[in-house]
Structures are given as C-alpha cells and as structure tokens.
N, C-alpha and C positions, 0 to 999 in steps of 0.2 A: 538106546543110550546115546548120549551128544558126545561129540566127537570135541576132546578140549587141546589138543597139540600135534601138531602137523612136524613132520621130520620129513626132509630133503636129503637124499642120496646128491651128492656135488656135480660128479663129472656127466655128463650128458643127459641132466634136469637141470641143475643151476646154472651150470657153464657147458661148454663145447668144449675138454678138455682131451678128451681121450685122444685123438691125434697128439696134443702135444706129448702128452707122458709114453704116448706109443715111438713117438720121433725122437723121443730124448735118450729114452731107456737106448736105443737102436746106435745114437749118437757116443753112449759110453761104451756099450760093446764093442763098437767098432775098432773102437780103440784096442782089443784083442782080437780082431777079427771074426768076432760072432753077430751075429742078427738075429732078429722075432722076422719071419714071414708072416705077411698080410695074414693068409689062412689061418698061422697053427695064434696069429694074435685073436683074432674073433674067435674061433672054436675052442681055444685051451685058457689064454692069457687074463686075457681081458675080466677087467672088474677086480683081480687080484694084488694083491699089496706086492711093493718092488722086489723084499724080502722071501716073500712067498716062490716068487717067477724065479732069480736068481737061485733057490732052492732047486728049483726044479730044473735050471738048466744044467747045474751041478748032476744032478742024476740022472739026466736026460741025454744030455750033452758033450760032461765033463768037464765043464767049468771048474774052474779050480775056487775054490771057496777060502783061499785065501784072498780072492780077488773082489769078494764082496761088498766088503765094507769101500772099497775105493769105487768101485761103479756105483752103485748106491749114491755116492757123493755124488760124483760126477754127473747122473741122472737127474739130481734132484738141484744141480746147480745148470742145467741144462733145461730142468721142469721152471726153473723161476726167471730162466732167459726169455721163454715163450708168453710166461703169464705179461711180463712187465712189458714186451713189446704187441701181446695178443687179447689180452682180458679186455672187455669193456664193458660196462653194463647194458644192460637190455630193461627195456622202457618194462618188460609183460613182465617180467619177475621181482622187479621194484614195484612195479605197482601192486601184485598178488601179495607180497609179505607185508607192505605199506598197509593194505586193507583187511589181509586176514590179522593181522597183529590190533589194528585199532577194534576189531571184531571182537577183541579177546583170547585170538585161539594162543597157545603156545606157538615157537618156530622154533624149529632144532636143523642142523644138520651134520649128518653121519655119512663120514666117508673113509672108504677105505685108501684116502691118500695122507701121507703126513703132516702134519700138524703146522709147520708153515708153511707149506702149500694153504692146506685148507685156509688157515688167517691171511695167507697174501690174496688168494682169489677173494674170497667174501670181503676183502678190503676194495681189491679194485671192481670189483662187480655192485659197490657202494650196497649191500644187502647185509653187511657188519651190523649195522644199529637196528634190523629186527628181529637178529637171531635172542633166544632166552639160553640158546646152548647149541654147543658145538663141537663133536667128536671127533678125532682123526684115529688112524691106526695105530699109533702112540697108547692112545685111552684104553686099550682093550690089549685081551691077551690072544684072543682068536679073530681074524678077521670077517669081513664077508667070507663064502655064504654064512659061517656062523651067525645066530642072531644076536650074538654078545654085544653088539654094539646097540644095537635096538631096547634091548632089553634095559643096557644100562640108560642109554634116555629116558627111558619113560618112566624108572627108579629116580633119575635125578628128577624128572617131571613133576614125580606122584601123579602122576595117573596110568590107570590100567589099559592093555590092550583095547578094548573095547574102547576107550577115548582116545585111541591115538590112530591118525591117518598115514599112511608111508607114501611119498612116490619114489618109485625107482625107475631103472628102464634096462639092466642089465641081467642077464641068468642068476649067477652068484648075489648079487642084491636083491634081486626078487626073490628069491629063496631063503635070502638072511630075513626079510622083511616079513615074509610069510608064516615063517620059523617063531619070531617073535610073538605072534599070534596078532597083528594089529590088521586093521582095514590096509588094504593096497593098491594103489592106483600106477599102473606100469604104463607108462608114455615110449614112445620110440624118438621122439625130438625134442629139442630144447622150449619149443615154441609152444609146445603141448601143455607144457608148466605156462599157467596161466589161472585168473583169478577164477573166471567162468567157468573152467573146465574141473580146478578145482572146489569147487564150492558146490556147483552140480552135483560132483560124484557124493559128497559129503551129505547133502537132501535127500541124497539116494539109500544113502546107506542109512543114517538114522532113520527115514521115514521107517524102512526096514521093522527094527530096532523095539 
C-alpha cells in the first residue's frame, strides 16, 4: 500500500528542543525550590506534556497543585525565551518537507508540546508553509504515549494507518506512534530527519506492501 502522509513528532526530529523545555521547566521550579535531575528526566520525564510531569511531581514529590497553573506559565514563557533566542532552521528539514510535499505526500506534525510552542518553532524553523496539519497537546485529551494524537491526524488526513509514515525518537512517541498502527521510523538525532533517509525507509516499506 503507498504511503500518503508523513507526521513528525517536534522536539528532537524537527527541532532540538528538549534541553530547552527540560531548562525551562527546572527554571519555574526553582522558583519553589524543586528540580527534574538529569536521570529521573531521561528515564521518567521526558516526552510527557508539562501538565502530566507537574502531576506527577504533586504525588511524587508534593508539589502543591495549587501551584500549577503558575509554573506551567512560567515554563512556557521561559519555553518561548529559548525558541526566540535558539530556533533556527536547518537546511535537511526544509529541504525533506520542501520535496516530500511537491512529491504529494501529506506533512502533519504532532506533538506533545502546546500549541504555541508548536506554531512558534514551526514558524521560526520556517517549516510553517509545508505542514497540511498540526497538533499540539491542546488537540487531544490523552497525550503521548497515547496514540490519540496520531490517530486524530490521520482522521483529519483521511487516510488509514497503512498510508501513514511516523518518525519519532522518543519511548512515549514511539509507543503513541506504534499504538496508532502506522509505519514508524525512530531516529536518535535531529540530523537523521532527512529527505534520503526518509524516502528510503518509505521504498522499504511499500515495496514490502
């Protein structure tokens, strides 16, 4: 079966983000004297919406959950200090969406960051003008790993699993991704999202098919 819409997970396929929302989140805490360690952010945190973590510091930690809603702000006015002074685009992801789009395929991307996040990076990463669609954790009621995000792309798509490509690079995305039942291509770098790399796997898989 051909493969008709490609979806992009954000932070560390389209951008190099996760440092900042890891530096930012850490920068609101502070402000109560909490922290994410290095460790429990790789093995616990990471991939999960601000909302989710802040959850779980509350029953983890004892965060007070009145305190949410204001770090949350804080985080995410700390997330758009980093983009405006750190985003830039990169030549290999303009060029992949530039050519899978005049190719025909769809471009979506779904992430588990908020909603202007997600429009400020894909504005300053100038990859705006070949997305067909674009979810944040706003769009959905379950985040990653849930596949509810995926699921609802490929409804807004019209097309089925079986036409849709995923790259991610993180446990929880790869898992929402997988969930959803579509083709998945897991990278570890940013650099790895590339036109060749994705187009290859894409021959691979239809010839399959």
């Amino acid at each position: 079966m051909k493969i008709r819409a490609i979806l992009f997970d954000m932070d560390g396929v389209l951008v190099d983000a996760k440092e900042w929302h890891y530096e930012a989140l850490n920068q609101a805490l502070a402000l109560f004297g909490m922290e994410i360690n290095r460790y429990d952010h790789l093995v616990t945190y990471d991939g999960l919406p601000t909302k989710k973590k802040l959850e779980m510091l509350s029953m983890e930690r004892g965060l007070s959950k009145r305190l949410h809603g204001f770090i949350n702000e804080m985080k995410q006015k700390f997330t758009l200090d980093y983009i405006h002074t750190k985003c830039a685009p990169l030549f290999c992801h303009e060029y992949a969406l530039s050519r899978l789009k005049k190719e025909g395929y769809y471009i979506g991307v779904c992430s588990n960051s908020m909603r202007q996040t997600v429009s400020l990076i894909m504005a300053q990463s100038k990859l705006e003008p070949y997305l067909d669609l674009s979810l944040s954790n706003e769009d959905v009621i379950q985040g990653k790993p849930d596949p509810e995000i995926y699921i609802k792309a490929m409804a807004h798509l019209g097309v089925s699993p079986q036409e849709c490509f995923i790259v991610e690079d993180n446990e929880k995305g790869i898992k929402a991704a997988k969930g959803s039942g579509a083709h998945v291509m897991v990278v570890s770098d940013v650099q790895e999202v590339n036109y060749f790399n994705i187009i290859s796997k894409i021959k691979e898989i239809e010839a399959k098919s």
